[in-house]
C-alpha positions as CSV (number, residue, x, y, z in Angstrom):
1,X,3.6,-14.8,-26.5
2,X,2.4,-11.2,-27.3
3,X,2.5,-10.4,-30.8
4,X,1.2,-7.1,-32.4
5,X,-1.5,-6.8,-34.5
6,X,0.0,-6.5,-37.9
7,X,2.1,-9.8,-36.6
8,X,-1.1,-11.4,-35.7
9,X,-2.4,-10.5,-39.2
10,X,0.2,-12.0,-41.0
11,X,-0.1,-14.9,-38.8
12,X,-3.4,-15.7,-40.0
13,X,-2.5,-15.3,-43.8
14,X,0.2,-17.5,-43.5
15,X,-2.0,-20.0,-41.6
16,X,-5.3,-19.7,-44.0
17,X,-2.1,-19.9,-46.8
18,X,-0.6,-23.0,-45.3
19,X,-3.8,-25.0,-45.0
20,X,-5.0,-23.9,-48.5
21,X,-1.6,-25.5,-49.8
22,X,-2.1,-28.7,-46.9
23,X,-5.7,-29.2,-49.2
24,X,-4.8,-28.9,-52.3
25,X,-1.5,-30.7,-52.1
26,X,-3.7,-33.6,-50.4
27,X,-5.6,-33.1,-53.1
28,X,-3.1,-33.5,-55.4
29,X,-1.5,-36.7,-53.4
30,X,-5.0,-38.8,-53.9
31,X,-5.5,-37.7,-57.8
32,X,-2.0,-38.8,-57.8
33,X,-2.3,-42.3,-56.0
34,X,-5.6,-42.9,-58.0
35,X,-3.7,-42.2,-61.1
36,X,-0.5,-44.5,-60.4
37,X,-3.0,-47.4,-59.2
38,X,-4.6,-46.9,-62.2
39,X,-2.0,-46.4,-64.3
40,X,0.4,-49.8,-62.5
41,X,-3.3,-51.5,-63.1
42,X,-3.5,-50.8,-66.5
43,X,-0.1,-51.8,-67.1
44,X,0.0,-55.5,-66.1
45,X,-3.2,-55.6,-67.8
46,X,-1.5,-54.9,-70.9
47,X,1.2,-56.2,-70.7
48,X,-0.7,-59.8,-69.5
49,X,-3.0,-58.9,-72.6
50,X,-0.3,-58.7,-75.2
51,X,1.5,-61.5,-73.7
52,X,-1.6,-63.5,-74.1
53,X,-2.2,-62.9,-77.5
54,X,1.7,-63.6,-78.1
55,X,1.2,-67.1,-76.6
56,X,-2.3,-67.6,-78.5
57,X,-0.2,-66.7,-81.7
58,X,2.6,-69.3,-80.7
59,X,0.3,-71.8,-79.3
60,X,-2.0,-71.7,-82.9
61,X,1.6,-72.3,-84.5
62,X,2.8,-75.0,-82.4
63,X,-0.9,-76.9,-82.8
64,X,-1.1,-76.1,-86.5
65,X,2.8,-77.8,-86.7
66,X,1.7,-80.6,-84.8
67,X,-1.2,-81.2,-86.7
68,X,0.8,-81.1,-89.7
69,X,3.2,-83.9,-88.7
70,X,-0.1,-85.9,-87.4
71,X,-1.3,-85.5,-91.1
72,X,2.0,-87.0,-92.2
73,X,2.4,-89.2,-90.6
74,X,-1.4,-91.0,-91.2
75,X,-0.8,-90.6,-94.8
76,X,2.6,-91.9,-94.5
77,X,4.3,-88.9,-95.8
78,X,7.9,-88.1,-94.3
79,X,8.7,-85.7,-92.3
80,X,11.0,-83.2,-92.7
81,X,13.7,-82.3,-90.1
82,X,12.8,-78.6,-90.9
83,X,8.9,-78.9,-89.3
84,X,10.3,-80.5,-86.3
85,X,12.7,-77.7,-85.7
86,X,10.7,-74.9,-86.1
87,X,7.7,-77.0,-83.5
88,X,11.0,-77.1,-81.0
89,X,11.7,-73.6,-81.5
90,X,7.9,-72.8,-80.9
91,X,8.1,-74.8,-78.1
92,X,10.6,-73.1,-76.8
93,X,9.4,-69.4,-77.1
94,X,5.9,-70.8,-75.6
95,X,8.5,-71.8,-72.8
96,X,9.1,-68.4,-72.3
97,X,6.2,-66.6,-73.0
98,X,4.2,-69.0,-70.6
99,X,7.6,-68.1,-67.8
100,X,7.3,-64.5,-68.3
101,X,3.4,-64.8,-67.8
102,X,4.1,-66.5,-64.5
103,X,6.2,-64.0,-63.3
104,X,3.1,-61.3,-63.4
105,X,0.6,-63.3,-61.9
106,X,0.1,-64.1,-58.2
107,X,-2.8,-65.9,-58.0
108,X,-1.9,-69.9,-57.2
109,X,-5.0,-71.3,-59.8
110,X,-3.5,-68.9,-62.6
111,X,0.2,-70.2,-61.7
112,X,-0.9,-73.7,-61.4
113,X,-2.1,-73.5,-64.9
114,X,0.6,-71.5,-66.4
115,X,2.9,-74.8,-64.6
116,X,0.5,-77.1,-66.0
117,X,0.8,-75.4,-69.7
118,X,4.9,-75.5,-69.5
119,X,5.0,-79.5,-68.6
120,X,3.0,-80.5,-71.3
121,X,5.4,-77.4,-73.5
122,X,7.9,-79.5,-71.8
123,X,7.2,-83.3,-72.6
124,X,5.9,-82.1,-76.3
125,X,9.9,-80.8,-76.6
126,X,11.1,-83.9,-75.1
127,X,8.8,-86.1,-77.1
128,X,9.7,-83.8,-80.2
129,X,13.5,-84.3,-79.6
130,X,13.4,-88.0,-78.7
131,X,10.7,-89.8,-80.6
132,X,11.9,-91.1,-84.2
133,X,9.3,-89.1,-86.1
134,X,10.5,-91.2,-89.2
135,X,7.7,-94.1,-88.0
136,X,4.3,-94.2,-87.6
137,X,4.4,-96.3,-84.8
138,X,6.2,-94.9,-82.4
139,X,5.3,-94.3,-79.0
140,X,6.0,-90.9,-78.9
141,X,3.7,-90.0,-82.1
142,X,1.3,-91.6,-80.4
143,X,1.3,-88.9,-77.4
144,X,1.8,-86.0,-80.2
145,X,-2.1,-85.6,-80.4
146,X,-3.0,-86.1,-76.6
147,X,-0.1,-83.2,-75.8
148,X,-1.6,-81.2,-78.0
149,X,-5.2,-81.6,-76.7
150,X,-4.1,-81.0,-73.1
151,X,-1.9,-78.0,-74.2
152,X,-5.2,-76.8,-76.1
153,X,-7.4,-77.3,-72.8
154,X,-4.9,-75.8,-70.5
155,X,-5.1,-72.5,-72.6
156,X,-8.7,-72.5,-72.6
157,X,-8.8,-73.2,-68.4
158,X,-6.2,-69.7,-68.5
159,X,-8.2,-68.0,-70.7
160,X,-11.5,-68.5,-68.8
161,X,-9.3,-67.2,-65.4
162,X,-8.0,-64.4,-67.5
163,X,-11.6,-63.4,-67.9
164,X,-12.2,-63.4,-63.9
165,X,-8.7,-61.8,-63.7
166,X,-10.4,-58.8,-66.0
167,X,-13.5,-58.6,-64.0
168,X,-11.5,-58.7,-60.5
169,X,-9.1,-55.7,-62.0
170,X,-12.5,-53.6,-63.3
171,X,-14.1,-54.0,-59.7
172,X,-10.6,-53.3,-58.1
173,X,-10.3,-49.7,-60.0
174,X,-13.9,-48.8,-59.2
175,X,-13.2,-50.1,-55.6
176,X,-9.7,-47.0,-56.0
177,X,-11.9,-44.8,-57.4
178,X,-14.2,-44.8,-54.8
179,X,-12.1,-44.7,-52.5
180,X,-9.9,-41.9,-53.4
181,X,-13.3,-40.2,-54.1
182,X,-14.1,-41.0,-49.8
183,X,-11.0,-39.5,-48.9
184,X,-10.8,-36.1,-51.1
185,X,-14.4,-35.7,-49.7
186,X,-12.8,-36.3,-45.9
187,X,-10.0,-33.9,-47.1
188,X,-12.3,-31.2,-48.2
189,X,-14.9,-31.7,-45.3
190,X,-12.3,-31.4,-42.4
191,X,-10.6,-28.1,-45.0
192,X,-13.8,-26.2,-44.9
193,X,-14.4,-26.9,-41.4
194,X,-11.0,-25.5,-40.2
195,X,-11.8,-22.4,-42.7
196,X,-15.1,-22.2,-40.7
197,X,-13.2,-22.3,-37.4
198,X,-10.4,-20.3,-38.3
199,X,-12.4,-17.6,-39.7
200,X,-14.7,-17.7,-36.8
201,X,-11.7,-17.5,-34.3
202,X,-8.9,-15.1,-36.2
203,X,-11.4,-12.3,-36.4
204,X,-12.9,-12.5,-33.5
205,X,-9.6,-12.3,-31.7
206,X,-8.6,-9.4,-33.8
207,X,-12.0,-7.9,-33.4
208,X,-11.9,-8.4,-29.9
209,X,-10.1,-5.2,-28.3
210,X,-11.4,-2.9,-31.0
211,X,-15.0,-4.4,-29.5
212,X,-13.6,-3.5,-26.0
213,X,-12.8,-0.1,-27.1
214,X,-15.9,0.4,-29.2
215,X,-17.7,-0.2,-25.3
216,X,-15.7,1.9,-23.6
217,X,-16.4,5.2,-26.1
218,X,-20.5,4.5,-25.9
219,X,-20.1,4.2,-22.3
220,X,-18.2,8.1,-22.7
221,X,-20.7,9.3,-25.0
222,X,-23.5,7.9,-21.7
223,X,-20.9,9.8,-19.3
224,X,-19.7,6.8,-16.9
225,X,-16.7,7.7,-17.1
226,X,-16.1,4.3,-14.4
227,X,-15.0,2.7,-17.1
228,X,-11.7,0.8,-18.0
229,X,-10.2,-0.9,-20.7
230,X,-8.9,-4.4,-20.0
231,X,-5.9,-5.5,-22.8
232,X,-3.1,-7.1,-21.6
233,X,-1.5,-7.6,-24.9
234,X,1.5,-5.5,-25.5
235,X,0.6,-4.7,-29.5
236,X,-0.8,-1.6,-30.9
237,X,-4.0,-1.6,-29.9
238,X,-2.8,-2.1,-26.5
239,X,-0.7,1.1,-26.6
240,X,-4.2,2.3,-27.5
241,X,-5.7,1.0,-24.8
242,X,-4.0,2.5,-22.3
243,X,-3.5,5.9,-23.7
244,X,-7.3,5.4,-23.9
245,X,-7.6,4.6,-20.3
246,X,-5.6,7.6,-19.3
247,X,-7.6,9.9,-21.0
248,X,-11.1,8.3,-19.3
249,X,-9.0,9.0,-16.0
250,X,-8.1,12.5,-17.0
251,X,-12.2,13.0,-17.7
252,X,-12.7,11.5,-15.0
253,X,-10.9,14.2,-12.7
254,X,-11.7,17.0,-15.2
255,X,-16.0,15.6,-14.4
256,X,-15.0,15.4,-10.6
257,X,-13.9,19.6,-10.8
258,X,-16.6,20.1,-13.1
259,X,-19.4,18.6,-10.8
260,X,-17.5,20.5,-7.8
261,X,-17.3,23.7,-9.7
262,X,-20.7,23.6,-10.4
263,X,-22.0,22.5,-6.8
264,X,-19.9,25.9,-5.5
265,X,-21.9,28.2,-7.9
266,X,-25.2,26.3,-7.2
267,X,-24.5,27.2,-3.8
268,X,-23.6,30.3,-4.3
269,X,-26.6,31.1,-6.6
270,X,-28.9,29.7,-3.6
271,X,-27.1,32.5,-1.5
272,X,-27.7,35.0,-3.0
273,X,-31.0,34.1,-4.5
274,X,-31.9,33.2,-0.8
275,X,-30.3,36.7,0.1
276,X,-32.9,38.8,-2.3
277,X,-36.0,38.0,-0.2
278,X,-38.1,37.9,-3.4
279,X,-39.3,34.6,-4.3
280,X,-37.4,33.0,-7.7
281,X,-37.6,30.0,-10.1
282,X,-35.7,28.8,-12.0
283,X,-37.0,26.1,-15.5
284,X,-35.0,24.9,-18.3
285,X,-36.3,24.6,-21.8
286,X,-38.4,21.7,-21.2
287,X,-40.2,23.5,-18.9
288,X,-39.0,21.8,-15.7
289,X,-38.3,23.0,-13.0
290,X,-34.4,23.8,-11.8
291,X,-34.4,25.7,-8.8
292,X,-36.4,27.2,-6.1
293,X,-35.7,29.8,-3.6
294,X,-36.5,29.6,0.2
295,X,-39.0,32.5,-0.2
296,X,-40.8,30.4,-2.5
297,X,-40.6,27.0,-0.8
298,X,-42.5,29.2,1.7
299,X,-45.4,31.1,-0.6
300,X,-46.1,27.1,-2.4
301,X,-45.5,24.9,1.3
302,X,-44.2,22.0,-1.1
303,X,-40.9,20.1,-0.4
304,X,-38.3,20.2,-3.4
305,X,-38.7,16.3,-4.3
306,X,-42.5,17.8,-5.2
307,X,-41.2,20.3,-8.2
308,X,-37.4,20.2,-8.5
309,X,-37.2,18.2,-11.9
310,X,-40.9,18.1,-13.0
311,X,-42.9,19.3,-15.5
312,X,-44.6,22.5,-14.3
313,X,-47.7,21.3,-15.3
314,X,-47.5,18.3,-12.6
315,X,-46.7,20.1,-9.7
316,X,-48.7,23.2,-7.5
317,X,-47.2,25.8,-9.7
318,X,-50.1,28.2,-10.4
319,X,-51.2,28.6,-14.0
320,X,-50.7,32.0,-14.7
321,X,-46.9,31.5,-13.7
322,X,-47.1,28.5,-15.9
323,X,-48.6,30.8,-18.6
324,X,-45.6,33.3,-18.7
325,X,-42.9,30.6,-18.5
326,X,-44.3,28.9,-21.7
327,X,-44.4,32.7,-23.4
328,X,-41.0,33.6,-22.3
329,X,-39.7,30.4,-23.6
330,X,-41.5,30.7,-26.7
331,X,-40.4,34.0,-27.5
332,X,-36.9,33.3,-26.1
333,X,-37.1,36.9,-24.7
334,X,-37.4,38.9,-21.5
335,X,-41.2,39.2,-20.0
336,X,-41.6,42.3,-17.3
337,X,-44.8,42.6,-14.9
338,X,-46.7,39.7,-15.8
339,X,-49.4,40.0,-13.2
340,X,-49.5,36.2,-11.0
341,X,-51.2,35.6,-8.0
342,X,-50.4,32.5,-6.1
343,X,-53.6,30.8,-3.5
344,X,-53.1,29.8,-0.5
345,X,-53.1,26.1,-0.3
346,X,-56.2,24.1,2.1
347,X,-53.1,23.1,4.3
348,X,-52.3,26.7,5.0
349,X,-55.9,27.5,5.7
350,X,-56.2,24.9,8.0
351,X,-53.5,25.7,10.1
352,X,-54.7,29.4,9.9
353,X,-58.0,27.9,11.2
354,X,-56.3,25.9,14.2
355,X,-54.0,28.4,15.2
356,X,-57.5,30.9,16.0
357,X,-58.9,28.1,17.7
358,X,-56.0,28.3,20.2
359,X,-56.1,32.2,20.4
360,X,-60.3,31.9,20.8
361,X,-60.7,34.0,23.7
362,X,-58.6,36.7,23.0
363,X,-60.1,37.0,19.7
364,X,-63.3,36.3,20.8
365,X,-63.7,39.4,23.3
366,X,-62.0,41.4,21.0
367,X,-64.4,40.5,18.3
368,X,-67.6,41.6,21.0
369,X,-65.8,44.7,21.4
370,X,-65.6,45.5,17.4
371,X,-69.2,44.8,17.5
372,X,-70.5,46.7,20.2
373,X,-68.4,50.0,18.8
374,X,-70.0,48.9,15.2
375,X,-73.7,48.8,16.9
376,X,-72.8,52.3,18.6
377,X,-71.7,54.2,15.0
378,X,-74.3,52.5,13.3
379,X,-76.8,54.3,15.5
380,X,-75.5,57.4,16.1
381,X,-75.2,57.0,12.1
382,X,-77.2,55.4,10.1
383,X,-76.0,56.7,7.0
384,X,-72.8,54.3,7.8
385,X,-74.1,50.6,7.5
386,X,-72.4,47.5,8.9
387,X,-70.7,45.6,6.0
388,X,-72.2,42.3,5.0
389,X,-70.0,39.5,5.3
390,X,-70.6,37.2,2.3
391,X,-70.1,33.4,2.7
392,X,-67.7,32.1,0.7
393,X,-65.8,35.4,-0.6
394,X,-62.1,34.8,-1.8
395,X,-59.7,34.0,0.7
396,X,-56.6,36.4,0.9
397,X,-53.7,34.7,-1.8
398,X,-50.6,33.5,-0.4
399,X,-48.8,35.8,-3.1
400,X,-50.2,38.9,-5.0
401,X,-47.3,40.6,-7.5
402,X,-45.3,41.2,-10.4
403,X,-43.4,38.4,-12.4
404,X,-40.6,39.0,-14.9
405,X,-38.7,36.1,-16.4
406,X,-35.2,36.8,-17.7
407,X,-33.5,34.1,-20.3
408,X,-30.3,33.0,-20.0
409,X,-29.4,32.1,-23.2
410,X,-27.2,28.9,-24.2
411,X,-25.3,27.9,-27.3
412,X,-28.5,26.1,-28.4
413,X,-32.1,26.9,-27.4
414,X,-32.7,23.5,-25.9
415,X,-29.6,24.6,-23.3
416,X,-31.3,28.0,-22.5
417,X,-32.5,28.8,-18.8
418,X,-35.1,31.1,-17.5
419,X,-35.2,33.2,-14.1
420,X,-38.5,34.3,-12.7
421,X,-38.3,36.7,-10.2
422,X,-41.3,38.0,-8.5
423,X,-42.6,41.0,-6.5
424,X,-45.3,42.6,-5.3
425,X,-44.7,45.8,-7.1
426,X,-44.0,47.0,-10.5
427,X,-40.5,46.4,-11.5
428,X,-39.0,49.6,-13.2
């Protein structure tokens, strides 16, 4: 699926929007499980609590009743109708307090208790309703006090599993608390590591093709203009892209005509620079060498690989030619008739030197005949004398003349080229 870019930007808002709701509504969902635990926790606990100390309340009556009709009944008091009502009525709201109870516990030892608690509720009711409270010496008065003991113990037993009950609910909040704390941590981890991962991979594919493109221009500015961009998405940027591409392929052609262009006036420079029989250079502003004429090739015996893109300075080049290229370049002017004499190089000598030894008896009897008409003057006159021939006098040069270096000016100094043209007379 090809989207553009602006699509692809909104895409990732939405996204980095939709997980920073996912968080914090998960979030929200633990604070808000921890909170009902808590809160359903809480809530039995009072409700247990204040149904406990309604039972304590009743249970206190009932015994304090009970004891009463004890009392009475040793000292041989009667008993009113009244005090047994009101025990029966206690008896039965401790029925229902202790039923209720049950109905909010689970645990079978609590239940059995509660169960244990509502039979002896039970058989105090029956005794109560039955007995002839009128005598001392009944059997049911008799029964009145060990009810009430095991109705007494029986609270006690709940009360001491109400106390584990309140321990087991403490460790069972911390246990939710911790918990919930576990998970909001896991929540938060794996949201800051999709952040991570979604920040790392949106940009990068944004940045991508503007990367691509970024390559493509330094590899312009170096100009290889074999370069392509490769976007196959059909957005914005890859309308860029290919207009982008198109115009590399249009510099491309424009560089091909350029470089032929310039190939058909180097060649025609080295016509007619080959044409004017005079030997010419050619250096930039660096002082390197450009160009060289045939005539000159011939004067320095060097091949072009020698001097064609060196430093004059590293290359046969005599100084005194060196001396009025680094003038004309620092004046950026025109220098006439600098006087430059190029050597002949020991190569050149040499050959010189073979070349008589081939031609030695020609030159040799025409060297006796110079001699013997030299002896002959000399001594009809001896005014004339024969000229000395001094060992190791200077060798004839390969060029004796006239330079003159002529700048062709660029836009910018650094783009300006000089033209040294030499000649064995005076230019006028």
């Amino acid at each position: 699926m090809n989207l553009s870019l602006r699509s692809r930007v909104t895409t990732s808002f939405i996204i980095a929007n939709l997980v920073v709701l996912v968080l914090s509504f998960t979030v929200f969902h633990h604070l808000n499980s921890l909170n009902k635990e808590i809160e359903k926790i809480t809530l039995k606990s009072n409700k247990v609590s204040l149904l406990t100390d309604s039972i304590r309340i009743t249970a206190v009556s009932l015994l304090r009743n009970q004891r009463k009709i004890l009392t009475k009944s040793s000292s041989r008091q009667s008993i009113k109708k009244e005090l047994v009502d009101k025990i029966l009525n206690l008896c039965d709201s401790f029925t229902s307090e202790l039923q209720t109870l049950d109905s909010l516990y689970r645990d079978p030892d609590v239940k059995k208790v509660i169960a244990q608690m509502l039979s002896y509720v039970d058989s105090l009711r029956v005794i109560l309703s039955k007995a002839s409270l009128f005598h001392r010496d009944t059997l049911g008065m008799q029964s009145i006090e060990e009810l009430a003991d095991k109705i007494l113990d029986s609270f006690t037993e709940f009360q001491d599993l109400q106390y584990f009950q309140s321990e087991e609910r403490d460790r069972k909040i911390k246990q939710i608390i911790k918990e919930t704390k576990r998970n909001m941590m896991i929540t938060l981890i794996i949201g800051f590591l999709g952040t991570i991962i979604l920040g790392l991979v949106v940009p990068g594919k944004i940045a991508l093709p503007f990367k691509k493109i970024k390559d493509a221009i330094r590899e312009l500015q170096d100009c290889n203009f074999d370069v392509s961009i490769y976007y196959s998405q059909d957005d914005e940027i890859g309308e860029i892209a290919r207009e982008m591409n198109k115009m590399i392929q249009s510099f491309k052609v424009f560089e091909e005509l350029r470089a032929d262009k310039i190939h058909v006036e180097v060649r025609k420079f080295d016509a007619l620079a080959n044409l004017v029989k005079k030997p010419i250079l050619v250096a930039n502003a660096e002082g390197k060498l450009i160009y060289i004429n045939n005539r000159m090739y011939d004067i320095l015996q060097v091949q072009s690989e020698d001097v064609i893109n060196k430093e004059m300075t590293e290359t046969v080049i005599p100084k005194n030619i060196i001396e009025s290229y680094e003038l004309a370049i620092k004046r950026r002017s025109k220098i006439d008739n600098l006087e430059v004499i190029i050597p002949k190089r020991k190569s050149e000598a040499l050959d010189a030197g073979d070349e008589e030894h081939e031609n030695g008896e020609s030159s040799s009897s025409k060297s006796e005949l110079e001699q013997t008409l030299s002896r002959e003057i000399g001594s009809e006159n001896p005014e004339v004398a024969e000229p000395e021939l001094v060992e190791g006098a200077a060798e004839e040069p390969a060029f004796s003349g006239y330079a003159t270096v002529i700048p062709i000016r660029g836009k910018e100094s650094s783009l300006d080229y000089y033209l040294m043209v030499l000649s064995s007379e005076v230019f006028t």
